[in-house]
Every structure is written in structure tokens, then in C-alpha cells.
NUKE-67971 format. One record per residue (C-alpha): residue number from 1; x, z, y. Coordinates in steps of 0.2 Angstrom, whole numbers, plus 5000, padded with zeros to 4 digits. Layout:
N
NUM;X;Z;Y
...
END
This chain:
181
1;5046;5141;5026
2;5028;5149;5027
3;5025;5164;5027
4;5016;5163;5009
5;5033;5157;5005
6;5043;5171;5012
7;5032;5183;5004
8;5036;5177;4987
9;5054;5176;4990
10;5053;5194;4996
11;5041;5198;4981
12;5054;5192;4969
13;5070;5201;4977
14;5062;5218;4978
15;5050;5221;4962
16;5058;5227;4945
17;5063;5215;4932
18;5060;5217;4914
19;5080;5217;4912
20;5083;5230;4925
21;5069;5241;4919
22;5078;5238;4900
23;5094;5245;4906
24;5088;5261;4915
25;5092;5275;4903
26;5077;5284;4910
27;5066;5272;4901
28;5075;5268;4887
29;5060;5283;4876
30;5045;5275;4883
31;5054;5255;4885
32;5044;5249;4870
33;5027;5253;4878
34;5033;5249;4898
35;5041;5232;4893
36;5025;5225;4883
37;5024;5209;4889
38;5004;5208;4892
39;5008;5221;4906
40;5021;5208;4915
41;5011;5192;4912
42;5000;5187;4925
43;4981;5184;4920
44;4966;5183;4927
45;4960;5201;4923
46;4977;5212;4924
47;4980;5204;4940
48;4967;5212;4950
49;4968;5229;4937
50;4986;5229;4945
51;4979;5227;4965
52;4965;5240;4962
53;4977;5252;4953
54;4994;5247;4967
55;4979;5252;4981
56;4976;5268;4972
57;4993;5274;4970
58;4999;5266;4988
59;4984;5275;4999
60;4985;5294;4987
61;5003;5295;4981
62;5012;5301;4999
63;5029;5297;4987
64;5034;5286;4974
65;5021;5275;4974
66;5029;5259;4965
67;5031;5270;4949
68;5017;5280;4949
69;5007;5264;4952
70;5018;5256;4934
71;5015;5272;4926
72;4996;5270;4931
73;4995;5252;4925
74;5001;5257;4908
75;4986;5264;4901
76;4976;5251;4913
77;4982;5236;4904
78;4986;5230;4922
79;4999;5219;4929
80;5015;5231;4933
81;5023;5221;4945
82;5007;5217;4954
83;5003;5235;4954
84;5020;5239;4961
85;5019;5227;4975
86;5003;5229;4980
87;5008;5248;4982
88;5017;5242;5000
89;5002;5240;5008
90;5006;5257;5015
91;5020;5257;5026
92;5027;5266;5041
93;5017;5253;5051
94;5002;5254;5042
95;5000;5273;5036
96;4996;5281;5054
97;4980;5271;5057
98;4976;5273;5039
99;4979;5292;5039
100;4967;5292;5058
101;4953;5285;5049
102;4954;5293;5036
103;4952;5309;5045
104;4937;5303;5056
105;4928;5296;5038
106;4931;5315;5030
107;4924;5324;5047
108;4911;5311;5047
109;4907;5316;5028
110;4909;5333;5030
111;4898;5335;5049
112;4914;5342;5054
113;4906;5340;5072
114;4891;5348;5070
115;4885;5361;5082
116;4884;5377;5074
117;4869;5387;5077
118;4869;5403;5089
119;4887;5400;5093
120;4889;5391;5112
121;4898;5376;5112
122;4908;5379;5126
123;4915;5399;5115
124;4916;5386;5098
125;4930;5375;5109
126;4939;5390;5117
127;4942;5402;5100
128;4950;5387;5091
129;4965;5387;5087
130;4979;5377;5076
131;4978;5387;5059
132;4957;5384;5060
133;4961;5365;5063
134;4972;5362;5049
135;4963;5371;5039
136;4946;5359;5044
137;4959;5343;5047
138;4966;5343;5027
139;4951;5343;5017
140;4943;5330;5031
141;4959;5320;5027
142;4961;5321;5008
143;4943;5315;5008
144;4944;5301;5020
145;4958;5297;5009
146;4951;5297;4993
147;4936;5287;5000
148;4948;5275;5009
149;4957;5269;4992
150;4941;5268;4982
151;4933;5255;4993
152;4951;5248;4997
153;4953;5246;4977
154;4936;5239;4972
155;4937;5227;4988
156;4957;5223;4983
157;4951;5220;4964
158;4937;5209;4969
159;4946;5198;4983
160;4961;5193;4970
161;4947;5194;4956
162;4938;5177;4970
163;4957;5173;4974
164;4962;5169;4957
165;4947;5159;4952
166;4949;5149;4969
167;4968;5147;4965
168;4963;5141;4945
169;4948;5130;4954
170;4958;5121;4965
171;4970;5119;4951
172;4958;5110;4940
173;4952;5100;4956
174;4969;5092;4958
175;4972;5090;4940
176;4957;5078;4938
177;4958;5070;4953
178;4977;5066;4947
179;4970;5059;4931
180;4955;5049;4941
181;4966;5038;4952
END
């Protein structure tokens, strides 16, 4: 089994299902607008609405990512369990690098490490403390973040936007060379 293979297989097991989203008593008020079937057919435009929009919620949302990412890909028109899925991306392997480099973008952004003028460098160093630090560390952060999704999810739509018109291309190939022989 490859590992496209495995992926799928995993895919399949752990997304929601139209059924068992019919049967949850929390959606039964909005059912009629969460089980539209555009939103859980695969096309070539909700598809990549679904990864830019999974990328979003995965990177931002620090919990509940798989439903914040199907509420998100209500009003989006996007593919819900492509949205939900995608929202893995961030796991406990990934999220600490993610959370690093979003930190260094933010300082970066924000000239965190620039030299203040009239203060010696040496006194900066020796008065700070942990309170200072955070407070410098989180807004750095939630920017770095915010920058990392939107790159992440314009890059995400635009390589599965390339990826399914490869996929239908090579399709069409093999159809006519089918036909031709």
C-alpha cells in the first residue's frame, strides 16, 4: 500500500460523513444548510476553497479546528471535508516549528531587534525580564501567525488549484490514449 493509499484510507475513517453529521442533534437547526450537497461534492473550485479555508483555521484556531474550518467553509462555498482535513496540517509534530517561525517572521515584522537609541545594549539585555518578553513574544507571534496562514492558504489553494488540473489532465490523457489504441 502506498502511502497516497494509506492516506486516503485514513482520510475516509476519520472525516465526518454526511450521515453521521445528519444524526448529531447539535446540527439538526442548521442541517439543512451544512448538508447542502455542493459543500461535500468535490470540484475543481470548492476543493481548493476547502484547503485555503482548512489552512486558515488549522494555523489560527489553537482548538477545534475541523469545525471551525466546516463552519468557515459554509459561507465559502468550499468543500467541508477537504476543509476539515486539511485542518491536520497542524499537529503536535508540526505546530512547534510552526509556532518558532512564526515568532521570528512577527520580530522580524515588527524590528523587535532593533537597538533602541540612548539605551546601551549591554543595560537593554540585563533589565529584561519575563513579563517584558511575553508581552514583546505574543503580539510578534499572533502576527507571524496570521502571516504564516495567509501565505500557507494562498500557496495551499494554488497547489490543489495546479494539482487538480494535472489530475483532470492526466485523466483526459489516458482517456484518449485508451480510445487511440
Amino acid at each position: 500500500m502506498t502511502g497516497w493509499q494509506r492516506f486516503g484510507a485514513w482520510s475516509r475513517r476519520n472525516l465526518p460523513t454526511r450521515e453521521s453529521m445528519e444524526s448529531n442533534r447539535l446540527l439538526r437547526p442548521v442541517a439543512h444548510r451544512v448538508l447542502a450537497p455542493e459543500l461535500w461534492r468535490f470540484t475543481r473550485r470548492s476543493v481548493p476553497r476547502g484547503v485555503a479555508l482548512g489552512m486558515i483555521a488549522g494555523i489560527l484556531v489553537p482548538v477545534a479546528q475541523t469545525p471551525v474550518a466546516a463552519l468557515f467553509a459554509l459561507p465559502f462555498r468550499a468543500n467541508v471535508p477537504t476543509a476539515a482535513l486539511t485542518t491536520f496540517v497542524t499537529n503536535p509534530l508540526t505546530t512547534p516549528p510552526i509556532w518558532v517561525l512564526a515568532y521570528w517572521i512577527g520580530r522580524w515584522l515588527l524590528r523587535l531587534d532593533a537597538h533602541v537609541p540612548g539605551q546601551p545594549v549591554a543595560d537593554a539585555a540585563a533589565h529584561t525580564g519575563w513579563i517584558p518578553w511575553l508581552m514583546q513574544a505574543g503580539p510578534a507571534t499572533a502576527l507571524g501567525l496570521i502571516v504564516i496562514a495567509v501565505v500557507s492558504a494562498v500557496a495551499g489553494y494554488a497547489l490543489s488549484a495546479l494539482g487538480w488540473r494535472v489530475w483532470i489532465a492526466r485523466k483526459w490523457r489516458h482517456r484518449h490514449t485508451r480510445y487511440d489504441n
